[in-house]
ZAFI-485050 format. One record per residue: residue in one letter; x, y, z of N, C-alpha, C, O in turn. Coordinates in steps of 0.02 Angstrom, whole numbers, padded with zeros to 5 digits, always signed. Atoms other than C-alpha are relative to their C-alpha. Layout:
N
aXYZXYZXYZXYZ;...
***
This chain:
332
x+00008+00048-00055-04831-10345+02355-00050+00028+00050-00051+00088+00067;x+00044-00054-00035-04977-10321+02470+00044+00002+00065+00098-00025+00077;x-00018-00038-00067-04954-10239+02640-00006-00062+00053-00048-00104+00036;x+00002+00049-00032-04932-10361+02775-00042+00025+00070-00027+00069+00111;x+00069-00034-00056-05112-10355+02898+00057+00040+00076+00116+00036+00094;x-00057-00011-00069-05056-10269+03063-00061-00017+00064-00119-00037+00057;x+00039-00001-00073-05126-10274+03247-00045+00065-00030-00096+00052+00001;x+00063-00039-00015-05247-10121+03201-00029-00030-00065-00082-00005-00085;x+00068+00034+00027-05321-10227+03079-00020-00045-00010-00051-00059-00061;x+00028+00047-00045-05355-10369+03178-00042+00043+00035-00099+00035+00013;x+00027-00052-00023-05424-10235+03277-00074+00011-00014-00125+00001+00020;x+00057-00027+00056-05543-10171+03138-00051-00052+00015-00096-00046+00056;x+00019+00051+00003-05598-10337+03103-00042-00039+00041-00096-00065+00032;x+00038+00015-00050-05630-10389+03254-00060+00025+00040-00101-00015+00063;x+00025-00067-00034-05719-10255+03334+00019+00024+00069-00019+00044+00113;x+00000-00007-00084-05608-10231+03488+00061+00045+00013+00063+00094-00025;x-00061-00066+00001-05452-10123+03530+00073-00047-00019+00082-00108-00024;x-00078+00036+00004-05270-10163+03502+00035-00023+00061+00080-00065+00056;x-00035+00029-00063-05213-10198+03669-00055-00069+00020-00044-00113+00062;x+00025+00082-00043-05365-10340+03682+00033-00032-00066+00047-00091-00053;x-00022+00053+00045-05298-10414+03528+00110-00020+00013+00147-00061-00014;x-00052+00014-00005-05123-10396+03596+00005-00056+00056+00044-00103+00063;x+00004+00072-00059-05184-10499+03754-00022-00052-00018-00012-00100+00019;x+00021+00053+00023-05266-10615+03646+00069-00042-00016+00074-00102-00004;x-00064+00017+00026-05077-10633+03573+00044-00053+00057+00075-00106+00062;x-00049-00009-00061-05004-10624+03722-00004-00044+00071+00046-00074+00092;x+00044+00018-00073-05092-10688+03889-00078-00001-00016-00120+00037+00005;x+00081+00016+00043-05259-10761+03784-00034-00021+00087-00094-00018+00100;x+00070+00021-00069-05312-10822+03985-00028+00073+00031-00075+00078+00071;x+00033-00053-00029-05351-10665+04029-00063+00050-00040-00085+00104-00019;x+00036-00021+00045-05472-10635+03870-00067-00049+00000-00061-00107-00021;x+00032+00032-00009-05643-10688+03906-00023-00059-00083-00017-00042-00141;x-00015+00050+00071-05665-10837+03768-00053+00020-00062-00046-00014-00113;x+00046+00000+00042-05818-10766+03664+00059+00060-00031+00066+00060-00092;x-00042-00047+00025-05689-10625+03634+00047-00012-00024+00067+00018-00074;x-00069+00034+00014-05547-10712+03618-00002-00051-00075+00047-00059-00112;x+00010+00041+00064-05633-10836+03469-00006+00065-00054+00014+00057-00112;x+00017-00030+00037-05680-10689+03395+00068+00046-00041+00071+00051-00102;x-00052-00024+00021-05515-10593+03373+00056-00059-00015+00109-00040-00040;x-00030+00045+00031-05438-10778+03342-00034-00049-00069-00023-00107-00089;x+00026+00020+00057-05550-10783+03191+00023+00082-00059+00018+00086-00120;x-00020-00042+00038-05492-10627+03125+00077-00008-00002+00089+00012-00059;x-00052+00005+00002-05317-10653+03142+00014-00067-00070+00054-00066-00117;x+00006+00063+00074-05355-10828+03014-00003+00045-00035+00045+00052-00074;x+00018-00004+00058-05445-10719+02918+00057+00044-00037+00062+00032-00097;x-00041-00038+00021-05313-10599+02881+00079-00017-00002+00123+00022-00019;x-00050+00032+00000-05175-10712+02899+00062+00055+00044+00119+00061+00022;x-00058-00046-00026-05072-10585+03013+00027-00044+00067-00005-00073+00111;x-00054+00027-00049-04927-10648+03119+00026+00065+00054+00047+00116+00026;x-00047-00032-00036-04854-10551+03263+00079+00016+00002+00120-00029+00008;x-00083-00002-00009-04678-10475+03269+00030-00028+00028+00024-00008+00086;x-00050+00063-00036-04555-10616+03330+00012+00055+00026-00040+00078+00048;x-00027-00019-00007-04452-10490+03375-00008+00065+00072+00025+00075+00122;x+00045-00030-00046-04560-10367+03466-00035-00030+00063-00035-00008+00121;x+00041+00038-00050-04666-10492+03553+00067-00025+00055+00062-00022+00117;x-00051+00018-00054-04487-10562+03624-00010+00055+00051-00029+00041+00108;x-00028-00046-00040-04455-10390+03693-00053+00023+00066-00039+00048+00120;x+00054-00015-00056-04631-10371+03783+00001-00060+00053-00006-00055+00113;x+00019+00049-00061-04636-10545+03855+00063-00027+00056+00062-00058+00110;x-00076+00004-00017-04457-10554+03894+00044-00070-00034+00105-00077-00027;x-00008+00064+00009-04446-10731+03819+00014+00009-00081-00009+00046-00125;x-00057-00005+00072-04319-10778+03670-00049-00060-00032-00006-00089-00065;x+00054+00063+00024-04456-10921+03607+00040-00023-00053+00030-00014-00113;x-00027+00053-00001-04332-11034+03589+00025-00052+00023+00058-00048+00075;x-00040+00058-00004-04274-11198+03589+00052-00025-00016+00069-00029-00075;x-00070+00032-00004-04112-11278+03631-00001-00055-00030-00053-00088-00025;x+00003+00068+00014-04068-11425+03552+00082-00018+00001+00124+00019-00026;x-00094+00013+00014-03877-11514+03571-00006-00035-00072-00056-00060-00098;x-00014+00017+00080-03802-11562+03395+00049-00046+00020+00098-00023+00050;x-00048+00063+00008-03709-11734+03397+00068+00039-00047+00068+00074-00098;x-00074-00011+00046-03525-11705+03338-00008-00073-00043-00016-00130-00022;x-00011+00043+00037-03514-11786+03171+00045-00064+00003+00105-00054+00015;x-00036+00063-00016-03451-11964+03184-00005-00054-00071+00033-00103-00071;x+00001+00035+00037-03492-12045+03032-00056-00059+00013-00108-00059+00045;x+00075+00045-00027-03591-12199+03034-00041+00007-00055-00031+00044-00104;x+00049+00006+00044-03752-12254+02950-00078+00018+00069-00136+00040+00068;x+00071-00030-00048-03870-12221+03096-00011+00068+00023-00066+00095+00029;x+00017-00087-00022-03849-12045+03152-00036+00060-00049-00028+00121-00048;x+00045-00029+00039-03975-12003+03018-00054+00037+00031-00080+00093+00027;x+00062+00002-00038-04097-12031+03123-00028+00061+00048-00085+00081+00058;x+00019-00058-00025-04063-11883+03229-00001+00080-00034-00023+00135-00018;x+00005-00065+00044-04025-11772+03087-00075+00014-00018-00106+00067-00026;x+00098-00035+00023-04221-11805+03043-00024+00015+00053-00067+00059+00047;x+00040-00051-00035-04275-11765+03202+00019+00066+00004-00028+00106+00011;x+00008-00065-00014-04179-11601+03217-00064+00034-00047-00112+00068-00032;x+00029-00048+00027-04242-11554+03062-00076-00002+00003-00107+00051+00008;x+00074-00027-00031-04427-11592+03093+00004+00023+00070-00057+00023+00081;x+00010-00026-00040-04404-11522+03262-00008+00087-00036-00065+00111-00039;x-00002-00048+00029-04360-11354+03175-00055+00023-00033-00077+00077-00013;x+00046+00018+00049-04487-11373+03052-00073+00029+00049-00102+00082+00057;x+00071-00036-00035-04639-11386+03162+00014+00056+00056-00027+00101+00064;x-00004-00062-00032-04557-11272+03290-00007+00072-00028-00033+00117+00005;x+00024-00052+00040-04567-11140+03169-00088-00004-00009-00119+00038+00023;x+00086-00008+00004-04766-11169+03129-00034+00009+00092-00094+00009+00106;x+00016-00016-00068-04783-11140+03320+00046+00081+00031+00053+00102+00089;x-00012-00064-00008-04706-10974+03311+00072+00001+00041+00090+00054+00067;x-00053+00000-00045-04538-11034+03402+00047-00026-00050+00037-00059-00101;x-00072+00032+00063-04351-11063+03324+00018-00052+00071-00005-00064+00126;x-00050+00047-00020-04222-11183+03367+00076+00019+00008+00105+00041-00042;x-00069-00021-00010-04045-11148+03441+00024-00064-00003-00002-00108+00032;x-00028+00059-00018-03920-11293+03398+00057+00037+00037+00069+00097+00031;x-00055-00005-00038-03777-11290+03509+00033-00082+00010+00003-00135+00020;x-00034+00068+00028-03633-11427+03483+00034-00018+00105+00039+00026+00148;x-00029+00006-00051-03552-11532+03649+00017-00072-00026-00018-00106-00064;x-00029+00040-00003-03434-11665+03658-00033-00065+00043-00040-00125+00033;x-00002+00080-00057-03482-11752+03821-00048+00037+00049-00041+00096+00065;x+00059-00050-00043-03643-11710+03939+00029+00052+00063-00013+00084+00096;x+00008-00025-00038-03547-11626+04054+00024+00060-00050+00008+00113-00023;x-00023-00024+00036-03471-11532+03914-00070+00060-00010-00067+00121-00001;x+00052-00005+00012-03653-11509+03871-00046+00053+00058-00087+00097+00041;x+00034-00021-00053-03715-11452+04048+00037+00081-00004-00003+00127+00004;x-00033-00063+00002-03587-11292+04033-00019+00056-00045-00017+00117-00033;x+00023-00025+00039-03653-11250+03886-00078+00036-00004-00094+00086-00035;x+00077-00014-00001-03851-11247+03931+00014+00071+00063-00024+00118+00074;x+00010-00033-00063-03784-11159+04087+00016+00084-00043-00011+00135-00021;x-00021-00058+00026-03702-11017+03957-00072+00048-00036-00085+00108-00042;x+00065-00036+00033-03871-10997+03870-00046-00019+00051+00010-00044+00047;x+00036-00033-00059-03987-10996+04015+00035+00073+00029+00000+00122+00017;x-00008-00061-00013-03888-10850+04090+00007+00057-00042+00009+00113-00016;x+00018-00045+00047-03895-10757+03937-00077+00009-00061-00089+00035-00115;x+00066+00011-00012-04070-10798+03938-00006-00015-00104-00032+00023-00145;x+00010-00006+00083-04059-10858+03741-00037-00075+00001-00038-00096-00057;x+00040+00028+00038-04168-11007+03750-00051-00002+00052-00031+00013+00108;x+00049+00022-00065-04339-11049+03859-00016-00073+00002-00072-00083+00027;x+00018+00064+00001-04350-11227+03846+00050-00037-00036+00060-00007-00089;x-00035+00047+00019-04219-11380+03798-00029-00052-00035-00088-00066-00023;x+00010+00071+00004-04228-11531+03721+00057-00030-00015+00092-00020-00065;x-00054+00061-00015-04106-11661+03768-00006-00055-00045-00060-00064-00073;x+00003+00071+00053-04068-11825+03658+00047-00042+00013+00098-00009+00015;x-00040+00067-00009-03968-11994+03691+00011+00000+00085+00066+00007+00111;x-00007-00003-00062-04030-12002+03884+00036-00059+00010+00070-00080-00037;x-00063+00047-00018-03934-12149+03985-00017-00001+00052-00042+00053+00069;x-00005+00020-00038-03944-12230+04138+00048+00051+00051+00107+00059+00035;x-00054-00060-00036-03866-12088+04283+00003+00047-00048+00057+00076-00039;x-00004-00042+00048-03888-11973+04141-00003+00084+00050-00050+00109+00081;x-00008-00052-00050-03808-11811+04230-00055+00078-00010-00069+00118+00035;x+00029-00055+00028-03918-11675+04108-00048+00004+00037-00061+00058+00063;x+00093+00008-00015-04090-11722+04168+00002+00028+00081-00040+00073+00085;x+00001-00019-00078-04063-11683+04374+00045+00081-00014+00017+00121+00023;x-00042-00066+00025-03955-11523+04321-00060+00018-00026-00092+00040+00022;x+00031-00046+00051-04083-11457+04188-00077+00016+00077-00101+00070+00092;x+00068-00005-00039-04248-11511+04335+00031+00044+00089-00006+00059+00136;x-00006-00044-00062-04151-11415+04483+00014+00089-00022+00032+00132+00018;x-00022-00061+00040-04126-11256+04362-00093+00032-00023-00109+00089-00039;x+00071-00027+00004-04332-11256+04343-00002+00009-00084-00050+00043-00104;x-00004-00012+00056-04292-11257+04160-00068-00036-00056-00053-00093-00073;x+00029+00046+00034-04430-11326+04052+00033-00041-00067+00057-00011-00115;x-00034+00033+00053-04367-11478+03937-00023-00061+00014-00050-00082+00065;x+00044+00059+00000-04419-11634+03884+00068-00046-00060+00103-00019-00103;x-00046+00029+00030-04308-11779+03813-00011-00066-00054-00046-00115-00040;x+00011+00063+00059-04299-11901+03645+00040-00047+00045+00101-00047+00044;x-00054+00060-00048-04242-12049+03780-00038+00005+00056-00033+00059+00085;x+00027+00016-00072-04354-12111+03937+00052+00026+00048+00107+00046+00029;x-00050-00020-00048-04277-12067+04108+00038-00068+00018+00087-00074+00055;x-00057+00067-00018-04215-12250+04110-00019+00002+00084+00033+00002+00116;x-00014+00020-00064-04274-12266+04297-00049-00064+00015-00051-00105-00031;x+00031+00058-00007-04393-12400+04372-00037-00006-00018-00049-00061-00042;x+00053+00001+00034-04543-12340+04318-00030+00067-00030-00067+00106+00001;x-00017-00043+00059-04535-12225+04172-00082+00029-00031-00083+00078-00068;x+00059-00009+00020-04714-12207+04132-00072+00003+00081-00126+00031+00070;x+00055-00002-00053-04833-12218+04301+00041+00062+00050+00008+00099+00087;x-00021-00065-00051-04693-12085+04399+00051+00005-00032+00103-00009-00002;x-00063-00046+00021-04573-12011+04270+00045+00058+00022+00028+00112+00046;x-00047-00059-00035-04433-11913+04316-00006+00062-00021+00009+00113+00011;x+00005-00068+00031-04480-11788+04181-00002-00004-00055+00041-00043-00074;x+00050+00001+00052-04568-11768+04021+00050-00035-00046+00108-00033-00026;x-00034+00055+00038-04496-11892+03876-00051-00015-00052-00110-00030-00040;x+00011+00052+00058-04531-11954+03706+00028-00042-00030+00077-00013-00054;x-00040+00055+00020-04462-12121+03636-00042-00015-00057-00094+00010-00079;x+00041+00051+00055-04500-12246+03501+00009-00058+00025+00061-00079+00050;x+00002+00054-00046-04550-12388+03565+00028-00057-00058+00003-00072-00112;x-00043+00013+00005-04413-12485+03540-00019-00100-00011-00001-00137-00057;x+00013+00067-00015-04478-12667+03596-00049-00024-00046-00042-00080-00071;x+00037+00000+00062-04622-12646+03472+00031-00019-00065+00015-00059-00109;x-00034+00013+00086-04507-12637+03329+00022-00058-00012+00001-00098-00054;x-00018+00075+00028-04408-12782+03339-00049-00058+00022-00038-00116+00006;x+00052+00060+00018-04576-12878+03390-00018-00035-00052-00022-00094-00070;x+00025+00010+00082-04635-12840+03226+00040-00043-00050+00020-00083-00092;x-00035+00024+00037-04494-12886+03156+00009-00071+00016+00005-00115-00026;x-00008+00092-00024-04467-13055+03243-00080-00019-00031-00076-00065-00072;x+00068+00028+00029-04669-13082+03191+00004-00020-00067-00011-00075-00090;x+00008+00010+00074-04647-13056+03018+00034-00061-00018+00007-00104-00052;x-00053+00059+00017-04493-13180+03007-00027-00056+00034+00003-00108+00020;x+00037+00057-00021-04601-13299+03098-00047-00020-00043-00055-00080-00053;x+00059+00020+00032-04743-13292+02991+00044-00012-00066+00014-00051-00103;x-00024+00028+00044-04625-13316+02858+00037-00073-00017+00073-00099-00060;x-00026+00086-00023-04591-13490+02920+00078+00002+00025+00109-00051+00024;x-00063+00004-00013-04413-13425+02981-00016-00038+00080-00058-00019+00121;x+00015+00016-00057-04384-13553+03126+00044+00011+00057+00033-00003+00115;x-00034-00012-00075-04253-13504+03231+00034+00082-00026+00059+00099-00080;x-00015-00074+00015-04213-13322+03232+00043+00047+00039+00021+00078+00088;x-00040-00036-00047-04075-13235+03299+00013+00064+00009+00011+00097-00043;x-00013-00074-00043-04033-13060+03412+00061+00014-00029+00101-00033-00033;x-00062+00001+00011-03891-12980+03345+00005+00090+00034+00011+00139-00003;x-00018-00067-00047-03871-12821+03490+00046+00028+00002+00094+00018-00035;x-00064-00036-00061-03765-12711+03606-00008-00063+00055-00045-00111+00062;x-00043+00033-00057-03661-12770+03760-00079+00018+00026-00116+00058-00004;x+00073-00011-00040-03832-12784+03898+00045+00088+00030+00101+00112+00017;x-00034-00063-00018-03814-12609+03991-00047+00054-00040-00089+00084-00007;x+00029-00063+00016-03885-12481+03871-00092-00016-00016-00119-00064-00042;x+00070-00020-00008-04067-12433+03884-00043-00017-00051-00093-00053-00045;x+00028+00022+00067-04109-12436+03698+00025-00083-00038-00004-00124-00074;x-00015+00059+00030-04026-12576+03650-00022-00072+00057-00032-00130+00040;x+00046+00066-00039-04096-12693+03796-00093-00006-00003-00132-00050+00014;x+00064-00002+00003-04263-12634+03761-00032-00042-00106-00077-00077-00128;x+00022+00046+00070-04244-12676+03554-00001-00071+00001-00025-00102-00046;x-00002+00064-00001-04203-12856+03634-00037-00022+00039-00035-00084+00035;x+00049+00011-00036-04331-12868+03753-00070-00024-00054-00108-00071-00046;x+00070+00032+00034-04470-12866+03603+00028-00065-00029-00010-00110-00011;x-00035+00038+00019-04358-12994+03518-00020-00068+00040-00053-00115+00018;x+00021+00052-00053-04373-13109+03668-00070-00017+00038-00084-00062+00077;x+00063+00023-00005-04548-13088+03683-00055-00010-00036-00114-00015-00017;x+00021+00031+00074-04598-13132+03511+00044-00093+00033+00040-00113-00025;x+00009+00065-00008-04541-13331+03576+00037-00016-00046+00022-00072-00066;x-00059-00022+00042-04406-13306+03462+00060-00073+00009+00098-00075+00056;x-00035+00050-00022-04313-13477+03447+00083+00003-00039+00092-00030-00090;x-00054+00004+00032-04111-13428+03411+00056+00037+00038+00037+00077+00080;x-00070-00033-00054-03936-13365+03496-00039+00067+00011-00099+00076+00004;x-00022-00059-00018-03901-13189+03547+00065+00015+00004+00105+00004+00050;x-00052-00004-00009-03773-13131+03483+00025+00083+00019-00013+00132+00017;x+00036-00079-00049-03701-12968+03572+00092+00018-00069+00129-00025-00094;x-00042-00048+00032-03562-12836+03464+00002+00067-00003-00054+00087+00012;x-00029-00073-00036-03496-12652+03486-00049+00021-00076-00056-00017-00124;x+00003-00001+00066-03582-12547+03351+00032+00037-00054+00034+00098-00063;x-00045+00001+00048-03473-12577+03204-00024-00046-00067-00068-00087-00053;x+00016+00020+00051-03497-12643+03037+00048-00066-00005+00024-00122+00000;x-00046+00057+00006-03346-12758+03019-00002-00043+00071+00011-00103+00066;x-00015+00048-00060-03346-12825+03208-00080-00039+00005-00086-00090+00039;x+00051+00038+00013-03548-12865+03155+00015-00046-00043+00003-00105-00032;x-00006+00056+00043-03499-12944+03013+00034-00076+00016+00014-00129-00007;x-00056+00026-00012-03351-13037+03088-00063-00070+00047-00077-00129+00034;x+00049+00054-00067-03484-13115+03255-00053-00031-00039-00069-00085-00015;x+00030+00026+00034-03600-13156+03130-00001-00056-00035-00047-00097-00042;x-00027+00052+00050-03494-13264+03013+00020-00065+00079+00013-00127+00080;x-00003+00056-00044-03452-13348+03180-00040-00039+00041-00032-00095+00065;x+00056+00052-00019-03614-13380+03245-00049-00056-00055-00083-00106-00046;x+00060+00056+00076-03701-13447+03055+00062-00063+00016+00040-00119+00006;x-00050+00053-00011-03522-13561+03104-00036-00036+00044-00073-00072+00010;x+00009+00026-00057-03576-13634+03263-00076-00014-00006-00105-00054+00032;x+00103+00004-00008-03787-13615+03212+00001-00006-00063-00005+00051-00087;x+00033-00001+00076-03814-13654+03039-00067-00012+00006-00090-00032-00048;x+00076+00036+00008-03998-13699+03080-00024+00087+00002-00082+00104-00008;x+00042-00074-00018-04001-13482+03115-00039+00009-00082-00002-00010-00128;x+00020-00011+00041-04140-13433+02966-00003+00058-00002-00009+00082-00058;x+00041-00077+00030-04181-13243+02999+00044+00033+00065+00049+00007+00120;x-00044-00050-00048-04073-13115+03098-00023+00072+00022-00016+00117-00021;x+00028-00049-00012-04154-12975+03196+00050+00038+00038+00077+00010+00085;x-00056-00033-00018-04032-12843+03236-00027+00067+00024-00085+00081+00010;x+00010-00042-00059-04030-12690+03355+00009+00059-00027-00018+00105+00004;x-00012-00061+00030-03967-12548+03231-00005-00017-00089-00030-00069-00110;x-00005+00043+00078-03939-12556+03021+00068+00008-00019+00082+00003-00079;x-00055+00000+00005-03761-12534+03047+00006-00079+00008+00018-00110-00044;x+00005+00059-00033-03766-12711+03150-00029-00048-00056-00013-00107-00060;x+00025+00046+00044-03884-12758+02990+00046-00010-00056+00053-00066-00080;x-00045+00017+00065-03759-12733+02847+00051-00038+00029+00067-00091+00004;x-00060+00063-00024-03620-12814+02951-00048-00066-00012-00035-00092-00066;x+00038+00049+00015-03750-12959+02955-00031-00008-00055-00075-00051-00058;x+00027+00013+00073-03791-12945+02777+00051-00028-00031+00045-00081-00062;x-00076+00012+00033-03597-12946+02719+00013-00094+00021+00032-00137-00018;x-00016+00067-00019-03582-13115+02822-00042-00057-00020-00017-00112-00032;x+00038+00035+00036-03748-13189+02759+00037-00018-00076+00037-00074-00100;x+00001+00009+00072-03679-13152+02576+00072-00038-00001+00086-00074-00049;x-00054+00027+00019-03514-13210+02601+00007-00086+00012+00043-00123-00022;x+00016+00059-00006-03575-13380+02687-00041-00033-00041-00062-00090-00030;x+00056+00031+00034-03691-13396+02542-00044-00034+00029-00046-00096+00027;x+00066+00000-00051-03841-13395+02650-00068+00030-00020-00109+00052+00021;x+00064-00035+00047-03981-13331+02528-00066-00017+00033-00118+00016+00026;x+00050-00003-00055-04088-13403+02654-00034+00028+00046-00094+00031+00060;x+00026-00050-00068-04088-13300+02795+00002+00066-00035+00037+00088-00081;x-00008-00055+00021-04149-13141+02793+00010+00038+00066+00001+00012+00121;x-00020-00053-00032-04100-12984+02881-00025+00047+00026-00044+00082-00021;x+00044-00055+00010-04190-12841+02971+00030+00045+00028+00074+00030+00068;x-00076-00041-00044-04098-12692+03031-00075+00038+00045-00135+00029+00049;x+00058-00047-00013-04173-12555+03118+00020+00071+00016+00071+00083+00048;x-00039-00066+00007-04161-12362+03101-00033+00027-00078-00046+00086-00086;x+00010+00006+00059-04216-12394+02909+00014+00056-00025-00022+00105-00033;x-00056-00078+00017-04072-12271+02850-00001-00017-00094-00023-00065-00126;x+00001+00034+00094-04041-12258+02638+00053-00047+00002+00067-00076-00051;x-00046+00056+00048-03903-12377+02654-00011-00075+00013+00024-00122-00007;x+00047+00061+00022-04020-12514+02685-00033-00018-00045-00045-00073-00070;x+00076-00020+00038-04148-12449+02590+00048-00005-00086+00024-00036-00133;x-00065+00016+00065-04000-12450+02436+00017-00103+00007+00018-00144-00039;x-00028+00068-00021-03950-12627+02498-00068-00067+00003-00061-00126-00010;x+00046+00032+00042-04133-12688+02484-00019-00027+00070-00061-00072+00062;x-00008+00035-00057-04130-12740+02677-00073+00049+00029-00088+00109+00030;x+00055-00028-00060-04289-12728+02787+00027+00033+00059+00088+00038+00067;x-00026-00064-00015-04290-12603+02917-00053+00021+00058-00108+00023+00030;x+00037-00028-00019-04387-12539+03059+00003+00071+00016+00043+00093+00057;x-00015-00063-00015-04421-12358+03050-00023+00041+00067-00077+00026+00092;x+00003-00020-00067-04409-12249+03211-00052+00058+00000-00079+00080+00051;x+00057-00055+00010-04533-12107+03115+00017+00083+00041-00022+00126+00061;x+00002-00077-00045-04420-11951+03200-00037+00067-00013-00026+00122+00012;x+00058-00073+00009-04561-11828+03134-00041-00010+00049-00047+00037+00089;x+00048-00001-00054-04682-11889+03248+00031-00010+00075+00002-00001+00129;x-00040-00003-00101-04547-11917+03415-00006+00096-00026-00055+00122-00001;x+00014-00077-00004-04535-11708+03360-00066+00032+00021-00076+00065+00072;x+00087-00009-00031-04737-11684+03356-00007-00015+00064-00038+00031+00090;x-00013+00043-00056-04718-11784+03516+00023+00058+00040-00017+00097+00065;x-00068-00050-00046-04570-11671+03608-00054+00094+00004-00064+00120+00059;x+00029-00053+00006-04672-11501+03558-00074-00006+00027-00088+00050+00048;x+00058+00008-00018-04855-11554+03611+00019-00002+00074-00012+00039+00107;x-00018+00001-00063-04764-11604+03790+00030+00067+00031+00016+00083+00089;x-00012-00060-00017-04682-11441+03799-00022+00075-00024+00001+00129-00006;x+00049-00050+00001-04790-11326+03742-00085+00012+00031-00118+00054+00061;x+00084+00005-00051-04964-11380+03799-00030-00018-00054-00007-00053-00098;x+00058-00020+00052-05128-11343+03699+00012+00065-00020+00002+00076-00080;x+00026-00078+00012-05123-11151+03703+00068+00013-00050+00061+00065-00082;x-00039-00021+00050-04947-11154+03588+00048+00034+00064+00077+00083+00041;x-00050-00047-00038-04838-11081+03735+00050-00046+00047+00029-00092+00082;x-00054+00061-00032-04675-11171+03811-00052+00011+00074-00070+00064+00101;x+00026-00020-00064-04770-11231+03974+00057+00015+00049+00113+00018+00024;x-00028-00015-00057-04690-11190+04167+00023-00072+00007-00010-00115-00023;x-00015+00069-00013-04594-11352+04228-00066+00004+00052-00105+00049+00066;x+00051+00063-00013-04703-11467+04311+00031-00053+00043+00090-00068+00052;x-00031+00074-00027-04701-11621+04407-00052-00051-00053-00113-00047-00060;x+00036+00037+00054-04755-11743+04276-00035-00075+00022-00013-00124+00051;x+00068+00046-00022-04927-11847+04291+00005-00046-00053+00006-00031-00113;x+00046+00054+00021-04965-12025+04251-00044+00013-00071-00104+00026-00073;x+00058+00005+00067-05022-12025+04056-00004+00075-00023-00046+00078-00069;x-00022-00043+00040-04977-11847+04007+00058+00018+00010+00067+00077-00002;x-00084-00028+00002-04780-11837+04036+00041-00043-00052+00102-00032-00051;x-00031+00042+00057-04731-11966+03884-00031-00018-00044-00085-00045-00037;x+00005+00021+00074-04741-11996+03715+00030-00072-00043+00083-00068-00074;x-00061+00029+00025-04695-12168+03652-00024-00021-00073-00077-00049-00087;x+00005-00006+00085-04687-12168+03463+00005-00080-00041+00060-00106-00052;x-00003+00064+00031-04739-12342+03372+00033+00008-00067+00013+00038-00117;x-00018+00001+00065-04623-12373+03251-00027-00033-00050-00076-00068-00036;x+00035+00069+00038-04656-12472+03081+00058-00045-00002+00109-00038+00031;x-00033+00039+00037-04582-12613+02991-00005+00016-00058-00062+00006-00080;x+00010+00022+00077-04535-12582+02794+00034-00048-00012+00094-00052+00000;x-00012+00063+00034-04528-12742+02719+00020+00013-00061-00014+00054-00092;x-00015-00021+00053-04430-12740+02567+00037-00077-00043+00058-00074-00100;
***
């Protein structure tokens, strides 16, 4: 097996000493840039990595990321965040940084926990997931100076021109546009919402595109459950038989609304969920996908920068503090 390059032969290579190629590593602003390309062309060429382990101990920093881990619940949607951990992980590794999961019940549960690993200095940067309206993490994590950035807007008035603090989403209102478009152009003429109670953030925003696609059909609202979708469903095709196409807020919400289509023998209407998990994708049901590889690309570009290094918190500017991630539609 060959020898794995080291710092003195980057060194070599370069033509410069080991301590400028350690500042190149290390604190590259303090390396004038004709020098700095030059020992970051020898480092390609020789494919040599720095000691994780070492480099922690010089810079003092554990170059990691926090992430909370949803307690298993079952379900058909909580896929969705299993693919972002794992592309978070994923590209956090090709950026020279790991991932700490750490599990919590309930955010304040959650807040005890960040507070245990900040004082044992084991991560440098968070990322938060399922923000919320009063969401207690986000004012806790920004009075702690902590850098972190969240899969979930800050939910306040105006989320994008004066954010509370850095955020990536999938734009949410987009998706079920698409989806209400398609079922339009498919000559579906009255097309119905099948949501959450009003109140949550994501789910008033998947009904917002809904309602501004011109969308002619109820709204019907249900907890999300599979049988209590199915159940409101069978009672609104009761009361609306003219409904042709059903745009729904999760793909839990969609198989309940598939079960009630099939049992009303309704081969008519079709169904679109959204989340586009395999037990749609088994079930044959359209789907808008949320793409959590790119909300990850997203979360890491905001908290690292350009130069690859978790940045310093910030007060976050107008058009670089959010990421909002266009989902698709697969049509199936």
């Amino acid at each position: 097996m060959a020898k794995a390059p080291t710092v003195d032969d980057v060194a070599r290579v370069a033509g410069v000493s080991r301590q400028t190629v350690s500042n190149v590593v290390n604190t590259p602003d303090i390396v004038r840039e004709a020098t700095r390309l030059r020992v970051e062309a020898a480092i390609a060429e020789l494919g040599y990595r720095p000691h994780a382990a070492a480099r922690r101990l010089r810079t003092r920093r554990s170059s990691t990321i926090g992430i909370h881990l949803d307690p298993y619940a079952g379900g058909i949607s909580g896929v969705v965040l299993d693919r972002f951990v794992h592309a978070l992980t994923e590209r956090a590794g090709e950026r020279d940084m790991r991932v700490l999961l750490y599990a919590a019940r309930t955010p304040e549960e959650e807040i005890a926990r960040l507070g245990d690993l900040i004082e044992g200095g084991e991560v440098d940067a968070v990322v938060i997931t399922g923000t919320f309206h009063g969401d207690p993490r986000t004012g806790w994590l920004l009075d702690r100076a902590l850098p972190f950035v969240s899969f979930g807007r800050p939910w306040g008035e105006d989320d994008v021109e004066a954010p509370a603090h850095l955020w990536v989403d999938v734009d949410g209102a987009a998706g079920t546009r698409a989806a209400t478009a398609h079922l339009l152009a498919q000559d579906s003429q009255r097309i119905a919402f099948l949501g959450w109670p009003a109140g949550s953030g994501t789910g008033d925003e998947r009904e917002r595109g809904w309602r501004e696609s011109a969308a002619s059909g109820p709204r019907w609202v249900v907890e999300e459950n599979v049988s209590a979708a199915r159940d409101v469903v069978a009672a609104g095709l009761a009361a609306d038989p003219g409904v042709t196409g059903i745009v729904c807020a999760s793909d839990s919400l969609a198989i309940g609304a598939h079960l009630a289509v099939t049992l009303a023998g309704r081969s008519d209407i079709t169904v679109i969920g959204f989340d586009n998990t395999p037990a749609v994708e088994a079930l044959g049901l359209s789907s808008v996908e949320q793409l959590p590889e790119k909300v990850a690309s997203g979360a890491l570009d905001l908290l690292m920068g350009e130069n690859g290094t978790v940045v310093a918190p910030r007060a976050p500017t107008a058009g670089a503090a959010h990421v909002l991630v266009e989902p698709r539609l697969v049509v199936r």
